[in-house]
Residue frames as qw, qx, qy, qz and C-alpha x, y, z in Angstrom:
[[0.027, 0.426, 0.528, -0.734, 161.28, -98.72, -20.38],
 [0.159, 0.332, -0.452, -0.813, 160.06, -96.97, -23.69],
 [0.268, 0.064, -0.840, -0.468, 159.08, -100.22, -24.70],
 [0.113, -0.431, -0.785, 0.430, 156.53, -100.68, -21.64],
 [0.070, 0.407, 0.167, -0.895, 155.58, -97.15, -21.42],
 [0.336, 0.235, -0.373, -0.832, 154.09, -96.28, -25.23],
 [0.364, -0.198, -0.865, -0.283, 151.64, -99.28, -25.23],
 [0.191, -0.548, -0.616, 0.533, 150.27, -98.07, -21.63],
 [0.231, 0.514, 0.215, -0.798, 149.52, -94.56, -22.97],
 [0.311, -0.044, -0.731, -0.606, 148.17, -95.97, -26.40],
 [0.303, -0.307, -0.767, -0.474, 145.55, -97.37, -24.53],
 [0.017, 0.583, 0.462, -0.668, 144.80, -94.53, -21.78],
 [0.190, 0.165, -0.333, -0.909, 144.60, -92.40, -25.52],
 [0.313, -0.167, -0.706, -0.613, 141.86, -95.06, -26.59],
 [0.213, -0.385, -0.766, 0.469, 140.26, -95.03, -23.55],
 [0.049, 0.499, 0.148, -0.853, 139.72, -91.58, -23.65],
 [0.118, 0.302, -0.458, -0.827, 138.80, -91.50, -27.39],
 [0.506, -0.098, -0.751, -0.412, 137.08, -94.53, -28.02],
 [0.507, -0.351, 0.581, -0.530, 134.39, -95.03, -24.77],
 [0.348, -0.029, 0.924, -0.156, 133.21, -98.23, -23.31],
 [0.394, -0.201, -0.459, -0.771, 130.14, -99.51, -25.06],
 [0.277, -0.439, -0.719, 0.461, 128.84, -100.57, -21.37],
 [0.157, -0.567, -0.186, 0.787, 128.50, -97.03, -20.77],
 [0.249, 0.190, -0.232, -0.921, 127.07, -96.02, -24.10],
 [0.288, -0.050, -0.904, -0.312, 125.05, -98.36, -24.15],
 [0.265, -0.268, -0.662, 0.648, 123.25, -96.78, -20.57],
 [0.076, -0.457, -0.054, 0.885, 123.44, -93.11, -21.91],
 [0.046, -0.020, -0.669, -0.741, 122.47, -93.68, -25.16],
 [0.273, -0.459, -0.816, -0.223, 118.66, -94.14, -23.87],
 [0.287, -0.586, -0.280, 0.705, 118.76, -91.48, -21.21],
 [0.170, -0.172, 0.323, 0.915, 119.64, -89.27, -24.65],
 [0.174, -0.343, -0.749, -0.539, 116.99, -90.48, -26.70],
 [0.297, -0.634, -0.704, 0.116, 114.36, -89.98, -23.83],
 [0.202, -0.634, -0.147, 0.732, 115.66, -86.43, -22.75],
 [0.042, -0.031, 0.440, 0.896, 115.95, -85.58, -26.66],
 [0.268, -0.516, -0.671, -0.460, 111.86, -86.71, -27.18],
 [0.190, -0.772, -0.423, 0.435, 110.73, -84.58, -23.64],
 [0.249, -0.493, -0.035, 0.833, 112.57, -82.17, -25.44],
 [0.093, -0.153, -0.851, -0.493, 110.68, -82.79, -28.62],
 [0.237, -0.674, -0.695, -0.084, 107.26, -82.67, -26.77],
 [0.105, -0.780, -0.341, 0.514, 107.81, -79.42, -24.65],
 [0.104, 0.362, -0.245, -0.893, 108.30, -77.67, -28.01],
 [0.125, -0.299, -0.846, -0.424, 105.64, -79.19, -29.52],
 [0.282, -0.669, -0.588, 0.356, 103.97, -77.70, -26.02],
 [0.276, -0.467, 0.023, 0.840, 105.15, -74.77, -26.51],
 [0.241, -0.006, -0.435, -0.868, 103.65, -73.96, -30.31],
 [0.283, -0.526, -0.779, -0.192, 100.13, -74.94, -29.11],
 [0.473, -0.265, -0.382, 0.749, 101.17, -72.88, -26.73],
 [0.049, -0.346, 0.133, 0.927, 101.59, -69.37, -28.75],
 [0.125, -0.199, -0.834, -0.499, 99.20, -70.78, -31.20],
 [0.396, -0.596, -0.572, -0.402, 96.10, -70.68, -29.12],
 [0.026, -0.583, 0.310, -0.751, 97.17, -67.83, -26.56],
 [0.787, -0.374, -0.469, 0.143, 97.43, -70.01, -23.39],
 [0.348, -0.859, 0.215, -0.308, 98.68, -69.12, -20.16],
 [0.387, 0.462, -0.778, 0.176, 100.95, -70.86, -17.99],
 [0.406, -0.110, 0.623, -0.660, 98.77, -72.14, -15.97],
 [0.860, 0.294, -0.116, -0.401, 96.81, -74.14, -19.00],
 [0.580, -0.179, 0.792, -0.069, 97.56, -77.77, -19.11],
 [0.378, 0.437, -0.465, -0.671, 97.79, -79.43, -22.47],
 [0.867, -0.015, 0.479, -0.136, 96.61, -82.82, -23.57],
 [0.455, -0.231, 0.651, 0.561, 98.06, -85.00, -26.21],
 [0.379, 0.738, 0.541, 0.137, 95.21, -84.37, -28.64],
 [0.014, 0.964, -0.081, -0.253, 96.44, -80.59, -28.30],
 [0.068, -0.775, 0.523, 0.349, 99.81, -81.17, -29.04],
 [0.802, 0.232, 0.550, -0.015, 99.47, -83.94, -31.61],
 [0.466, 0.878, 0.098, -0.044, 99.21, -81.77, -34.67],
 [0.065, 0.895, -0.424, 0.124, 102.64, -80.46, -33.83],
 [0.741, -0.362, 0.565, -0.003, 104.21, -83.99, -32.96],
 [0.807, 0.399, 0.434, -0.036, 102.98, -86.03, -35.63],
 [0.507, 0.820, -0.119, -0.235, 105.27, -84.04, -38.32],
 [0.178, 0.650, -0.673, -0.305, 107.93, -86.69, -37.74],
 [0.507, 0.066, -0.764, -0.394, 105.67, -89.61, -38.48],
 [0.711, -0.230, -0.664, -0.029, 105.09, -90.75, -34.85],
 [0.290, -0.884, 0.112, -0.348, 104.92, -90.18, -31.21],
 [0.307, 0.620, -0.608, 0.389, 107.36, -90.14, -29.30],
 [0.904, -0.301, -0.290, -0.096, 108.13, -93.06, -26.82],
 [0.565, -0.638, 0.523, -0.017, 110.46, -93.62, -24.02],
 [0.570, 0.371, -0.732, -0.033, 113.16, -96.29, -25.45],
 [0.224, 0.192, -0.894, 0.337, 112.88, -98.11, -22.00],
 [0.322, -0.468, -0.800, -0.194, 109.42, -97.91, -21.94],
 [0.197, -0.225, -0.430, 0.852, 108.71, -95.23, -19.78],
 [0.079, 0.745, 0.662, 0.015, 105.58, -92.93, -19.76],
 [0.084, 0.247, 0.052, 0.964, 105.54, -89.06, -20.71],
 [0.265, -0.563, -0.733, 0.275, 103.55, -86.95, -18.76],
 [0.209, 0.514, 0.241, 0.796, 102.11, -83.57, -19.36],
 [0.215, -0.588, -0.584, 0.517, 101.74, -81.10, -16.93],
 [0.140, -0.801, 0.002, 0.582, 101.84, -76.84, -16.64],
 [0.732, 0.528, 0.007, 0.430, 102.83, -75.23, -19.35],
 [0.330, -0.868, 0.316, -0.196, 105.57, -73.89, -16.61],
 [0.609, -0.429, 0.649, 0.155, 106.89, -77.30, -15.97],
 [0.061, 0.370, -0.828, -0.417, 108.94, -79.54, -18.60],
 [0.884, -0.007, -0.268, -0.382, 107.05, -82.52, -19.53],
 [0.196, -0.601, 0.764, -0.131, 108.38, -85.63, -17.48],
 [0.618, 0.284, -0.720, -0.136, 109.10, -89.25, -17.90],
 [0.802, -0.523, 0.118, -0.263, 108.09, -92.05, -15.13],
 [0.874, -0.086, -0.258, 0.403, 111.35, -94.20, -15.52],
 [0.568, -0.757, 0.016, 0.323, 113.86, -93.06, -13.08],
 [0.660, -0.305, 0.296, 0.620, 116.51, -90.79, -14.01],
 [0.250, 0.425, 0.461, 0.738, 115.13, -89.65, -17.63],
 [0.079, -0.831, -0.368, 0.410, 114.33, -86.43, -16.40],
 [0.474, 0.596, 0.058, 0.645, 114.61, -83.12, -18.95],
 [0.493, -0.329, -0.449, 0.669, 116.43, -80.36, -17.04],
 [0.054, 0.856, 0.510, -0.062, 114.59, -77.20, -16.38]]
């Protein structure tokens, strides 16, 4: 029984420890896309405080360039998706489905 048993929870342990790469392979882009909205609405943000806006002012990318650009490039969706700037109230958001940053 022993001898059944300790091979069955050896590989609920690596289950648990080691995930699928299906499944990181999903998230891992979801990350990357939520990490670069998050990446642009602080970039939104210092233009922000920088040139005493309201929340009601609407940035473009030309505005918030300056404050991108310091790690060599803009940021892109990984699945091709579009960023979109709105409010400086709302997040910035992404047209593929799903990559959404949470408010």
């Amino acid at each position: 029984m022993i001898v059944v048993a300790m091979p069955v929870v050896a590989m609920a342990i690596a289950a648990a420890v080691f995930p699928s790469p299906f499944v990181s392979h999903r998230i891992s882009p979801l990350n990357a896309c939520v990490n670069n909205q998050r990446q642009i609405d602080g970039a939104t943000c210092q233009w922000a405080a920088g040139n005493h806006k309201t929340t009601n002012d609407v940035p473009t990318w030309e505005d918030i360039r300056p404050y991108l650009l310091r790690s060599g490039k803009m940021p892109t969706c990984p699945l091709r998706g579009t960023y979109v700037l709105g409010r400086l109230d709302k997040p910035p958001k992404c047209t593929y489905p799903g990559h959404t940053l949470p408010e």
